[in-house]
Structure formats: structure tokens, C-alpha cells
C-alpha positions as CSV (number, residue, x, y, z in Angstrom):
1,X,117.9,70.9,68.1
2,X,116.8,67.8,69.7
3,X,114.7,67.9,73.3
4,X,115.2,65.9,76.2
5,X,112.8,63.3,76.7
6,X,110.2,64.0,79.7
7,X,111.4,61.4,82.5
8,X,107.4,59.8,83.0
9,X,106.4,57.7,86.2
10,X,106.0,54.6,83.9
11,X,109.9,55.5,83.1
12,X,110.7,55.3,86.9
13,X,108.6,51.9,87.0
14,X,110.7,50.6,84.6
15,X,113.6,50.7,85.9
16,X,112.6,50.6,89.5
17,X,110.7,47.1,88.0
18,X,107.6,47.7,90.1
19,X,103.6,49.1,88.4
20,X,103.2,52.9,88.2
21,X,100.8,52.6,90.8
22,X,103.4,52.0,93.1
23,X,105.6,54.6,91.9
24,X,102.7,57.3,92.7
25,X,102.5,55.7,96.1
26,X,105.5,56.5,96.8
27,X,106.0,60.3,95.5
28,X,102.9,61.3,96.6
29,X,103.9,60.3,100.2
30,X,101.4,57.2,100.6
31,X,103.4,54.4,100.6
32,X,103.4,53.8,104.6
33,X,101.9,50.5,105.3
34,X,101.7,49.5,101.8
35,X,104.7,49.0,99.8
36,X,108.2,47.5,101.5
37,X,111.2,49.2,102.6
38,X,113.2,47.8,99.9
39,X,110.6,48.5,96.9
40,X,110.9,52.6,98.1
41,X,114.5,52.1,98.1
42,X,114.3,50.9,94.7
43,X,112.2,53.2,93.7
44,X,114.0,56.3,95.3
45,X,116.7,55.3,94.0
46,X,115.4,55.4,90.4
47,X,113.5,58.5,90.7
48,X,117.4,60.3,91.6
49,X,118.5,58.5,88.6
50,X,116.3,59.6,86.0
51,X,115.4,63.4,87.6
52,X,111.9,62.5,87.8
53,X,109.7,65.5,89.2
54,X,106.2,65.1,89.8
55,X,103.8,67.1,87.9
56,X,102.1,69.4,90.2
57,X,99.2,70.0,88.3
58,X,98.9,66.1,86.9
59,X,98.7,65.4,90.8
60,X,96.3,68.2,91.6
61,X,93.9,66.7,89.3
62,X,94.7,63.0,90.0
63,X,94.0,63.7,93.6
64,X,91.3,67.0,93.7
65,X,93.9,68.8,96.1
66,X,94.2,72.0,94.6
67,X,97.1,73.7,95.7
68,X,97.3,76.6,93.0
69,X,97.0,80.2,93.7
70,X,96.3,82.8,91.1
71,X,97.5,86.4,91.1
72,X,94.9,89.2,89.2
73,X,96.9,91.7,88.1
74,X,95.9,94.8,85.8
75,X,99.1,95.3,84.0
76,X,102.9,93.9,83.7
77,X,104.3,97.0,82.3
78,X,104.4,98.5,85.3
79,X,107.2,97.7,88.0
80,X,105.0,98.2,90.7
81,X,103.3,94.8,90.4
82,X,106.5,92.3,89.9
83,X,107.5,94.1,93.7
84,X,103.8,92.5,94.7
85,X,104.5,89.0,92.6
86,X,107.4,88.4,94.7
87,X,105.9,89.4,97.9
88,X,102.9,86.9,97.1
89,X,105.3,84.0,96.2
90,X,107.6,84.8,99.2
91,X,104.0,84.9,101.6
92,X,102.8,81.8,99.9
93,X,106.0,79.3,100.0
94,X,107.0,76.3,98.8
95,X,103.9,74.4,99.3
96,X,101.6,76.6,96.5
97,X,101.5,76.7,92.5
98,X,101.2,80.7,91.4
99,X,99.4,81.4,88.6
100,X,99.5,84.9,87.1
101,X,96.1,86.2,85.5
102,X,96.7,89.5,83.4
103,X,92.8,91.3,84.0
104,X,92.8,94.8,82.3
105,X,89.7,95.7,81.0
106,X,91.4,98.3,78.9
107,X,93.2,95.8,76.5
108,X,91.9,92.8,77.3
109,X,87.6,93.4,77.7
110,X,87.0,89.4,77.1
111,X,84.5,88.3,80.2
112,X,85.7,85.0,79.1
113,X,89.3,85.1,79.6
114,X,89.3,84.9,83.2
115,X,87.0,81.5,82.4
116,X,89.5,80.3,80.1
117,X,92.9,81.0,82.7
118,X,90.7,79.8,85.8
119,X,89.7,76.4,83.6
120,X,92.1,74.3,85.2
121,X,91.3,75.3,88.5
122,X,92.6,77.0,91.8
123,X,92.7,76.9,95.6
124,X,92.6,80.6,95.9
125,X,92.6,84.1,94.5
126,X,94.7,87.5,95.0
127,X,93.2,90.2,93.1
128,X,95.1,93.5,92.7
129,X,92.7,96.4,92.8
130,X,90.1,94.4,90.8
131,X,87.0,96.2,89.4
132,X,83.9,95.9,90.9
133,X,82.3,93.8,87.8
134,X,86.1,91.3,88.2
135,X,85.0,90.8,91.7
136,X,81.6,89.8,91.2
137,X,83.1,87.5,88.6
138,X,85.0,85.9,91.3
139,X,82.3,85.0,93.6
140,X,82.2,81.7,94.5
141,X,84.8,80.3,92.6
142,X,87.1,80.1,95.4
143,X,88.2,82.1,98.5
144,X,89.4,85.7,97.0
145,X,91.3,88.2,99.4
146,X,91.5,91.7,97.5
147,X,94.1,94.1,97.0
148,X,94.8,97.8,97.5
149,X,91.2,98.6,96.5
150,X,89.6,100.4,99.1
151,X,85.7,99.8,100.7
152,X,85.4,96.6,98.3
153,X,81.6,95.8,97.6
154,X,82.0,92.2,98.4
155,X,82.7,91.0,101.2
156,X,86.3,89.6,100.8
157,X,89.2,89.8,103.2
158,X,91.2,92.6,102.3
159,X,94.6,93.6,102.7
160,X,95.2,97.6,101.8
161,X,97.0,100.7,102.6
162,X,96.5,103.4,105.4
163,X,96.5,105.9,102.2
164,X,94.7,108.9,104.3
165,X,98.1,109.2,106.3
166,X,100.2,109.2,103.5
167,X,98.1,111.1,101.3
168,X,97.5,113.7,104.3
169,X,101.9,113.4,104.6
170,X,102.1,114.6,101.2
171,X,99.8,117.6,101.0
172,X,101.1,119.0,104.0
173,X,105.1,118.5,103.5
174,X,104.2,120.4,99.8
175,X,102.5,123.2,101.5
176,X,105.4,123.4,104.2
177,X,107.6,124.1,101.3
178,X,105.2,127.0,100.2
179,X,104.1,125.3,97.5
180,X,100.3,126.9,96.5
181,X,99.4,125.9,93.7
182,X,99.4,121.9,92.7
183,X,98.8,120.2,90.0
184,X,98.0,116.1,89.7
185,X,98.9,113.7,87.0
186,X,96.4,111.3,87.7
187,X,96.0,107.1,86.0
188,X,93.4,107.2,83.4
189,X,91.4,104.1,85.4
190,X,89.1,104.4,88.2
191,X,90.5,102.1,90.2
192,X,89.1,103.2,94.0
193,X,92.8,103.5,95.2
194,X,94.0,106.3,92.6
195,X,90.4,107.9,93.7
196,X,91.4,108.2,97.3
197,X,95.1,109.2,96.8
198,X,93.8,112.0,95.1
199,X,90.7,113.2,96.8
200,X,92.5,112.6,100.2
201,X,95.1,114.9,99.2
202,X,92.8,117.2,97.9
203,X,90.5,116.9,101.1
204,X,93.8,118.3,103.0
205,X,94.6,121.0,100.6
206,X,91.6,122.6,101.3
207,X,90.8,122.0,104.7
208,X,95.0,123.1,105.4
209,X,95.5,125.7,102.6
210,X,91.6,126.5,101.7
211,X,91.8,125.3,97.6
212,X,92.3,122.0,95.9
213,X,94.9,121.2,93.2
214,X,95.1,123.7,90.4
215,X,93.1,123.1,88.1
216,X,91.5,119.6,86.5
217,X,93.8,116.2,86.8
218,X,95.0,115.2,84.2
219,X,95.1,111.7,83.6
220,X,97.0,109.0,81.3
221,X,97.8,105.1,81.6
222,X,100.4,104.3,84.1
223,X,103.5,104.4,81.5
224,X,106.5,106.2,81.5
225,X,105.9,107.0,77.4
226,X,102.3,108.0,78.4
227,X,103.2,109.9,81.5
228,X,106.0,112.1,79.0
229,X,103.8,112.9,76.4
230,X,101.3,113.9,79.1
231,X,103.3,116.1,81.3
232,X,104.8,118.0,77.9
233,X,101.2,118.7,76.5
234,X,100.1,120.1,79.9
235,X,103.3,122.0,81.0
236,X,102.7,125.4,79.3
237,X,99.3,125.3,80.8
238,X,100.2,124.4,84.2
239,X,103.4,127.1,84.6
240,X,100.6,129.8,83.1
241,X,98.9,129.0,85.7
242,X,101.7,129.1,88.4
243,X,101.9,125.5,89.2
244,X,105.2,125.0,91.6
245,X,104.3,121.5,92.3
246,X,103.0,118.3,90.5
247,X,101.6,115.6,92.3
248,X,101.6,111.9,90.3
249,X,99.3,108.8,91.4
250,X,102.2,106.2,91.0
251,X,106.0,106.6,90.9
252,X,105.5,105.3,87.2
253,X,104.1,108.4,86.3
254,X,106.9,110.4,88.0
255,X,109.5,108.7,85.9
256,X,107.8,109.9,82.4
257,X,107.4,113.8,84.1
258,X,111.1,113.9,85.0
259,X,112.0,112.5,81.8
260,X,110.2,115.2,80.0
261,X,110.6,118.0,82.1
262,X,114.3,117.2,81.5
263,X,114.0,117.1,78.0
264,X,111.8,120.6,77.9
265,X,114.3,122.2,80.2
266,X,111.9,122.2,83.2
267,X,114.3,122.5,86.6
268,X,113.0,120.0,89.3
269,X,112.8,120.6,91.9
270,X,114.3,124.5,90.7
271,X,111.3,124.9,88.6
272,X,108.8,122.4,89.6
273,X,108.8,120.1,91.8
274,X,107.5,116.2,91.7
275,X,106.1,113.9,94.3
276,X,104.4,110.7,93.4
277,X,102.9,107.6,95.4
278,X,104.4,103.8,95.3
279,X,107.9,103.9,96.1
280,X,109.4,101.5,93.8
281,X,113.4,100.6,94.2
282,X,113.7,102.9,91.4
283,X,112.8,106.1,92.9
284,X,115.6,106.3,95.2
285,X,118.3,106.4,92.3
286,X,116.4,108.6,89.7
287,X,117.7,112.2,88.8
288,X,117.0,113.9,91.4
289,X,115.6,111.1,93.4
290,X,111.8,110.7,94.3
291,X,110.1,112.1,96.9
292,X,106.9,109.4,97.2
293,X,105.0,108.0,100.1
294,X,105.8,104.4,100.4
295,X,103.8,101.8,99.6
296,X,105.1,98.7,99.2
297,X,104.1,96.2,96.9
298,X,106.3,93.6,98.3
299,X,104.7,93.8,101.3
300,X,101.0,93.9,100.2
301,X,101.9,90.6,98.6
302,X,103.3,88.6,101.5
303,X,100.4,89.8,103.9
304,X,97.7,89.1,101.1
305,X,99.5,85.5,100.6
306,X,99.6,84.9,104.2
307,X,95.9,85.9,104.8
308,X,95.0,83.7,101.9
309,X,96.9,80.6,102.7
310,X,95.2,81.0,106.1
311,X,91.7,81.6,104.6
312,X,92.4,78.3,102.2
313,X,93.0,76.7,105.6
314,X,89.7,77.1,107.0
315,X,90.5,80.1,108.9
316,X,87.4,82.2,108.9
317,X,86.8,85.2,106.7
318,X,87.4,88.1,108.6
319,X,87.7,90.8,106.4
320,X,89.3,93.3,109.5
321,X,93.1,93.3,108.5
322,X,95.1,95.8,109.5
323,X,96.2,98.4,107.4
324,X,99.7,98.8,106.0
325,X,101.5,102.0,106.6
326,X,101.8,104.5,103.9
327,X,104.9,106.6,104.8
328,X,106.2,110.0,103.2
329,X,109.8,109.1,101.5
330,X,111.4,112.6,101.3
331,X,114.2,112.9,98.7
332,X,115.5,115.9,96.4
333,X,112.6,116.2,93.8
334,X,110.9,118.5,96.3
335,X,111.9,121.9,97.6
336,X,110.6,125.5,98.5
337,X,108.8,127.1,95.0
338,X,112.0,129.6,93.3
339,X,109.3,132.0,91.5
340,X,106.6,134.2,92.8
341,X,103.5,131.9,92.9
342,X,100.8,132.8,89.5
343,X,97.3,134.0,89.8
344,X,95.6,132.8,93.0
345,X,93.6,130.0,93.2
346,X,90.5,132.0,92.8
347,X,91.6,132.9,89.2
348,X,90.6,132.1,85.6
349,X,94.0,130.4,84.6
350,X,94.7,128.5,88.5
351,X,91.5,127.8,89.6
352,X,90.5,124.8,91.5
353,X,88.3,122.1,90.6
């Protein structure tokens, strides 16, 4: 199959019969004062003709603007994070290049690939709950605004979520059901915002009901497939020990528990009931749908993109921002407990941690 050829400014020269130079001049915006009314014309006129486009980067270099953003990110499998790459393109606009930067130190521990993607150079930085080693990387390479990772050690603007009220939402609409004894299905990464979704909730469990969750987390990598084979290793353990509820760090999680408990025979909210944190599209139209504090990735992304373009701009770097809300979403995965609760929390099999 044959390509198309790539229309080149010495193509648009050609047939506009003016120097390349001139053709840059004009593209670029700089002809003003220096080349005629008819030469843009002509020029103009050629570029419609052929479907020129100018090379973003080729000018970035040519001219030592730098325009490009790039987007950290631990993982693509999980929905949660193309919600925040639209938020940052829609906060960012027309005027910016995104670059997106895959950093998971699980699968990809090379130091040097972030060197490698970051060669070409950028104008800014959006880091998505970056580890503390990612964001001493990053210092002084360009301005960096973090994401959802709360108390960064560095000083960067930061853009993050009021998780204590929707962490403190959750515990309490569970215990308002009756629910007593809780169990967690917790990410298998210590990223600081997983910590404090679960030791918030479990702050409020015991200062509200006077115990924690019910037993140890359990944790696994934020996949459906991994969230499955989790939940149906753990389930005989967790109804020994009376569990009624099940808490999961991200909605992703939630999706592999239903899926399982469905395929085990596990009633939700009958039997168990599920609540989870993120509130992706998703969770509205699972079976049943998801109760799940809202946190919205699209919006994370447009305020991170906005403080950033600002930052880029010479605003200063005031890392006080605002929190976004974190809101309980209450849908049919959650109801009052149908069986007499297990062993108390004091016990053997249901202690807590």
C-alpha cells in the first residue's frame, strides 16, 4: 500500500515560488513588516492547496518555545485515568502538545525511561499520584503540579481530593445500614491516596462504631481479573468471619468483586454488600449499580491543567489549591446486613487490625 507523501515547507515554497524562509515567516505568524501582502497571499494560498500543517514539535525546537505538556500516569488499564487524560486536554486547550508518560514502577522500574520520554523536552508536567523517588526525579526539569497524592514531599502545586469527607461519608452511611463488620480490598501500591482512603475510613470506624475493618486488607493491582481472583480466595474467610460489607479502594476493584461474587453465588447487596471509591461512568450502570464516593478524574485533570498552564505562565507557585469534593454516590450495592452479624469484633476469626 503506497503512503502519501509528507506535504514539506520547501513543497509550499515551491509552488508558492518564494525561499522556505519565507514560508516559516509566514506560518509561524512573523511575517508583519517583512514579506508583502501579495507574497502571504501566495503563500496562503499554497499552504490550503497542498494541506500543509506545521510540525509542532519541528517548531518547538526551531524556535525554543516549548509548548508540550506531559501527563505521568501509573497505569492505562485502568479507566480511571483516560476520565483524567481528557480532563487535562480539555484544561489545557488548543494551544498545548500532551504527551502521555506511562510511570509504574511495578512493570516498568527503568530510572531511565522517564529520561528517554522527557528527551525531547516539555513546558510542564502533570504527575498522577507520583512516588516520592518519581517526584524527586522531576525536580527541576520543569514546573510539576501533582496529582491526587496527598502531603507531597516537594513542594509542588497540588491539585487533590477532600478524601476525609468522603471517606468519613462512607463509613458512616455503612454503619447506618448496621453494617459491623467491614472488610477492605485494598491496591497493592502505596500510593499516599489509597493510604488515606483507607485509614480515614478506618479512623471513623472506630472513633463511630469503636473497631476498624475486620480483619487485615487485602490487597491486589487495580484490575478487574486481579480484583476476582482476590475477592474469591478471601470470601470464605471473610463470611467466617461475618463480614456484611466490603469496602474497595477504586471502583476498578468493585467491578472484579461483583463479578466474582456473582459467579460464587454471593447476593449483593442480599449477602454482601460493596462500596468502592472513584466513581467512574461505569458504576452507575453495573449490576446492581455502585455505591462509591465520587471522585472525578475529569475534573482533577482540567483543574491540574489549568493550574499548570498558569504556573507555565509565570504565575507563582502557590501550592494552596483548594480541594475537590469527594461526595458519597449512593446506589443499590448497599443495603441493611440480611444475617445475624458473626463473632464480634473482639474475636479470633473478626478481629480488627
Amino acid at each position: 500500500m503506497r503512503t502519501a507523501k509528507r506535504i514539506t515547507a520547501a513543497d509550499v515554497a515551491r509552488l508558492a515560488r518564494v525561499s522556505t524562509a519565507t514560508v516559516s515567516l509566514i506560518v509561524n505568524g512573523k511575517s508583519d513588516g517583512r514579506v508583502s501582502a501579495g507574497t502571504r497571499d501566495r503563500v496562503l494560498a499554497a499552504v490550503d492547496e497542498l494541506g500543509y500543517r506545521v510540525d509542532a514539535v519541528a517548531r518547538e525546537l526551531a524556535t525554543g518555545r516549548r509548548h508540550g505538556v506531559g501527563l505521568i500516569v501509573p497505569d492505562l488499564a485502568n479507566p480511571y485515568f483516560s476520565q483524567l487524560t481528557q480532563g487535562v486536554a480539555a484544561g489545557l486547550g488548543a494551544g498545548h502538545r500532551l504527551s502521555l508518560i506511562i510511570a509504574d514502577p511495578v512493570r516498568d522500574p527503568d530510572p531511565g525511561s522517564l529520561d528517554r520520554i522527557l528527551a525531547g523536552g516539555v513546558a510542564g508536567i502533570l504527575a498522577e499520584a507520583p512516588a516520592a523517588d518519581l517526584i524527586r526525579e522531576l525536580d527541576g526539569r520543569a514546573p510539576v503540579v501533582v496529582l491526587d497524592r496527598p502531603s507531597p514531599e516537594a513542594d509542588h502545586p497540588y491539585v487533590g481530593f477532600a478524601l476525609d469527607d468522603g471517606a468519613r461519608a462512607l463509613a458512616d452511611h455503612l454503619l447506618e445500614l448496621g453494617h459491623t463488620r467491614i472488610g477492605y480490598l485494598d491496591a497493592d501500591i502505596g500510593a499516599p491516596t489509597f493510604e488515606v482512603r483507607r485509614s480515614r475510613m478506618e479512623r471513623r470506624l472506630r472513633e463511630t462504631a469503636g473497631h476498624g475493618f475486620t480483619g487485615p486488607a487485602v490487597r491486589c493491582r487495580t484490575e478487574i481479573d486481579a480484583a476476582a481472583e482476590a475477592f474469591a480466595a478471601r470470601w470464605d474467610a471473610w463470611r467466617a468471619a461475618g463480614v456484611t460489607a466490603l469496602v474497595c479502594a477504586a471502583d476498578v476493584h468493585a467491578y472484579g468483586v461483583l463479578r466474582a461474587a456473582g459467579r460464587l453465588g454471593v447476593a449483593v447487596p442480599g449477602e454482601l454488600s460493596v462500596a468502592a471509591f472513584d466513581d467512574l461512568p461505569f458504576s452507575a450502570v453495573t449490576g446492581p449499580p455502585l455505591t462509591t464516593v465520587r471522585l472525578s478524574a475529569f475534573d482533577l485533570g482540567v483543574r491540574a491543567a489549568e493550574l499548570l498552564v498558569g504556573v507555565m505562565g509565570g504565575r507563582p507557585m502557590d501550592a494552596a489549591v483548594p480541594l475537590l469534593p469527594a461526595t458519597l454516590r449512593v446506589r443499590g450495592s448497599t443495603a441493611p446486613p440480611r444475617r445475624p452479624p458473626g463473632p464480634g469484633p473482639g474475636s479470633a476469626s473478626g478481629g480488627g487490625r
